[in-house]
N, C-alpha and C positions, 0 to 999 in steps of 0.2 A: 443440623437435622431439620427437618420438615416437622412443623408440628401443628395443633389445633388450641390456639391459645384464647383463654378467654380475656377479653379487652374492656368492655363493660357490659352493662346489664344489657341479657339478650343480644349481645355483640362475642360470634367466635368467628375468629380470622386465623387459617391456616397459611403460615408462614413460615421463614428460617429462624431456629431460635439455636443456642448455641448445645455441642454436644455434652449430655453428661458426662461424668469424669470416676470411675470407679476407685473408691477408696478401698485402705487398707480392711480386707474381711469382708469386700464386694463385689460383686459380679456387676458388669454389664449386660444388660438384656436388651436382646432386639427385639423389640414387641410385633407381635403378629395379630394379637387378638385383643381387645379390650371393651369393654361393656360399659352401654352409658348407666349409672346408676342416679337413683334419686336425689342425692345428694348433691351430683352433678347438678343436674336440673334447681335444684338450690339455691346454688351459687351463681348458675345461669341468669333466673333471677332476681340474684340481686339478694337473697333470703338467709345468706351464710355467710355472717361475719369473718366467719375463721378462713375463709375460703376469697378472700380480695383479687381485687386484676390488677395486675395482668398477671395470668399463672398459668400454666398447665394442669386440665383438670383431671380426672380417670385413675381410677386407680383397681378395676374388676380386669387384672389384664393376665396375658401371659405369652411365653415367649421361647427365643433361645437363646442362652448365655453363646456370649463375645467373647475369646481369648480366658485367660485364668486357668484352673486345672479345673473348671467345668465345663472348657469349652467344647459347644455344640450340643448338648445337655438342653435337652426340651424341660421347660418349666413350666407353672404357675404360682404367682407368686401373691406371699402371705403381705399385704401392705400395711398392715399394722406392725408400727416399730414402736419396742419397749425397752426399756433398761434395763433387762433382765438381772436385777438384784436389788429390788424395790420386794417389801413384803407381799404384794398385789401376785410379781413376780414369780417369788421362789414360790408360791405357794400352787401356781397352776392358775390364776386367774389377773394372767398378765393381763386381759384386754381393761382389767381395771388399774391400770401403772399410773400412775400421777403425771407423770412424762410422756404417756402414751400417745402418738402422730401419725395419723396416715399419708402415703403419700399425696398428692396433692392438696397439700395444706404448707402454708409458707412453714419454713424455706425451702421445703423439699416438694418437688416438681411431680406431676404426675404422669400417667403412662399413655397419656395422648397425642405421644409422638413416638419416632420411629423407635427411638432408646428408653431405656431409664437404666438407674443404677440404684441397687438396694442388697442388705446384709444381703450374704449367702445364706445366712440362718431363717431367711424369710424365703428359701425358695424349695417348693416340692417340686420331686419328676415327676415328667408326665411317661408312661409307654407310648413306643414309635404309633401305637394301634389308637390311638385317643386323640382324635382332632384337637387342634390348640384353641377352637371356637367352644366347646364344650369343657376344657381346663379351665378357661376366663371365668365358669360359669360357677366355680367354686368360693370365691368373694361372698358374691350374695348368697348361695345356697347354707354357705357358714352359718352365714346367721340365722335362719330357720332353722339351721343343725342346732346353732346354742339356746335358740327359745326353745324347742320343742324338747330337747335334752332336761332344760330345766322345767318346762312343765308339766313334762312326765313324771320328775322328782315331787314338784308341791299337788298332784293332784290326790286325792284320794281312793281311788281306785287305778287298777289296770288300764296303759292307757290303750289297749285292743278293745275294752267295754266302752271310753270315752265316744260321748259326742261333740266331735271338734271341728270348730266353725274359725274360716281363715278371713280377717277383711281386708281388701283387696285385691287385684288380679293381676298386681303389675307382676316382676321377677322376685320381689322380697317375698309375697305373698303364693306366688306359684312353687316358691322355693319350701317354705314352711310348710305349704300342702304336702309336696315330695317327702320331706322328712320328715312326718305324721305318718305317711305310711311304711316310708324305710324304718319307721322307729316300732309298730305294729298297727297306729289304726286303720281303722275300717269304715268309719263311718264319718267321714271330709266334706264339708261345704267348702267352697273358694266366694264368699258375696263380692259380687264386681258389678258397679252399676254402667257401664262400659257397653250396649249391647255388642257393637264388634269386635271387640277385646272379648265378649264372653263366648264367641261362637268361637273364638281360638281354643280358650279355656276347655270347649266340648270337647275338643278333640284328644285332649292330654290324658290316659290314662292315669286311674289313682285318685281321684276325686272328681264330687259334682259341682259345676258351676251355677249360682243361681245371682239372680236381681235382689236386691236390697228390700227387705220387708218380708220374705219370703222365711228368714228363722226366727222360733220363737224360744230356743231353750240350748243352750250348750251347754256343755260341762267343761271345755277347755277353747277357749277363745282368744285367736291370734291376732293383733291389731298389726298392720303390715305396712298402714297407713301414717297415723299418729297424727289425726286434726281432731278438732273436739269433737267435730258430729260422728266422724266413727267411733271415738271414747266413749262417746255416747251410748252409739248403737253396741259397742260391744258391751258396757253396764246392763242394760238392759236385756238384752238376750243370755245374759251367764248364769248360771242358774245357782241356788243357793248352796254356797260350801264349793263353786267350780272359783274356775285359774282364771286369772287376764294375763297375759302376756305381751307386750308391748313392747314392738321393733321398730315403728314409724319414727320419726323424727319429722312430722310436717308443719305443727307449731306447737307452742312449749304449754300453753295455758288452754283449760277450757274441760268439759264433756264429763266428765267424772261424778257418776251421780254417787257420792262419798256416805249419805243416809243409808241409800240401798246398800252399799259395799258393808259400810257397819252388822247393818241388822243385818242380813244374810251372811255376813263371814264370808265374804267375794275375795279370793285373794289375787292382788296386783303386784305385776312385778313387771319392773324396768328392765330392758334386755341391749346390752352394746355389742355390738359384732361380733367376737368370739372369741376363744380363745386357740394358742396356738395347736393343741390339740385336737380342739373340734376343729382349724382349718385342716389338718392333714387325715382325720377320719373325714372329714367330707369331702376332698382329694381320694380317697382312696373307695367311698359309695361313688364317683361319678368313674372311676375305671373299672368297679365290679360289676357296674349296673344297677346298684339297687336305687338308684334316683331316673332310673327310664332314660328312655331315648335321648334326649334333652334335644330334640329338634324343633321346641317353639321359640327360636329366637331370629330375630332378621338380623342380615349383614349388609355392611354398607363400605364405602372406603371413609377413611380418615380424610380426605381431602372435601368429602363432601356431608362430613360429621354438621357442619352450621343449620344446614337441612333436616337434618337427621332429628336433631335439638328443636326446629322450628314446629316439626309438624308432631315429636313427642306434647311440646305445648299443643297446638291445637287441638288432640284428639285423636288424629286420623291411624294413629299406628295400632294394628291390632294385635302385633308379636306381645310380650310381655318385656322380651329384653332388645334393643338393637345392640350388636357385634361393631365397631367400625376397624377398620385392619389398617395398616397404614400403608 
């Protein structure tokens, strides 16, 4: 198969790489859709150990099974694989499994090529009516679905009263927006200091987009980002007795002003993907509708993904998500 393999830092080369092989309790998928995610860009890089070259990266994808008693079955697929019989597990909070792998993370290949192969227990359908660019879109919106889920639970009040403030404006942060209001609120910043990224942001129903310095108080504050200076910013704007929630993964140390957090009773919580549940309720908000159109994403082919990659570095992209399709 054709694929988009990364070879080293800031080096993808689309080439023959061999076809995956579905095992026993797996489907084959032919991917049609896949999203570049941050993470990606991580490893791109150079910045994600877990994520070495040469590999296949992507893992926001979806598709149609290959053969098997799913075959022709439109999917989108859960790429979080667990052991489901780990106490993480049985309990409903698989994404914390001690074993827990996505795919493109060695040894298992990711979905930026024309195949992959992964349990059947990791795959939702899609309806014939649900573009497969718009099912891709369920990866990242998960995980907005699991922070927003969980800091509905620690905040203290109603979260329709919450003032909740998202930072970032890439797809993690646009997605968290989404599920603040599919979840009830009302009253959504998106901060993106991006100005062409944020004249997209205008256009998304469901929250306002602003520039960086512009909030001075939130009650529930989404980090989307995860570098110090936004830990920063989001300590500082949460107001006393509100939530951090913390989805980024941009680096590990830094921004946490810990005095403040103390004396106000600021509460922080670490947020990882999701879990298999919230992937198939946010599967199931992006075919009812209640996450909106989801038309702010650009598509591109797989073959000229290296592009794709070059100018999300530079800046110039103002979608929040690119599509590349194989």
């Amino acid at each position: 198969m054709k694929a988009l393999v990364y070879d080293d830092v800031e080096t993808l080369v689309y080439r023959d790489m061999p076809d995956p092989v579905a095992a026993a309790g797996q489907s084959l998928i032919k991917i049609e859709a896949s999203g570049i995610c941050g993470s990606d860009m991580h490893a791109y890089l150079g910045h994600d150990e877990r994520r070495p070259a040469p590999l296949i990266l992507g893992h926001e994808a979806a598709g149609t099974v290959i053969g098997g008693d799913l075959d022709g079955k439109r999917v989108t697929l859960n790429p979080l694989v667990t052991c489901g019989t780990c106490r993480a597990c049985m309990s409903g909070r698989d994404n914390l499994c001690p074993e827990r792998m996505i795919i493109s993370m060695p040894p298992r290949e990711g979905a930026f090529g024309e195949y992959v192969a992964i349990a059947n227990a990791n795959l939702v359908l899609v309806p014939d009516d649900v573009p497969l660019e718009k099912a891709a879109l369920a990866e990242p919106l998960a995980c907005g679905w699991h922070a927003v889920r969980l800091g509905a639970q620690a905040l203290d009040m109603p979260i329709a009263q919450a003032s909740c403030v998202v930072v970032g404006g890439g797809a993690i942060g646009v997605g968290a927006a989404l599920c603040l209001a599919a979840f009830g609120a009302t009253d959504i910043k998106v901060v993106e200091p991006n100005a062409v990224r944020r004249a997209t942001l205008d256009k998304i129903d469901g929250f306002t987009a602003v520039a960086p310095g512009t909030v001075t108080q939130a009650d529930l504050v989404i980090d989307g980002v995860g570098y110090a200076a936004t830990r920063a910013d989001a300590t500082a704007i949460t107001r006393p007795g509100g939530v951090i929630m913390h989805i980024g993964l941009g680096e590990g140390t830094g921004g946490l002003d810990i005095r403040r957090m103390t004396l106000q009773e600021i509460t922080f919580i670490g947020t990882y993907t999701y879990t298999a549940q919230d992937f198939r309720d946010t599967a199931a908000a992006i075919v009812d509708g209640r996450l909106g159109p989801l038309d702010w994403t650009e598509t591109r082919a797989l073959a000229d993904g290296g592009q794709a990659f070059a100018d999300i570095r530079a800046g110039v992209v103002a979608a929040p998500k690119i599509i590349l399709r194989p």
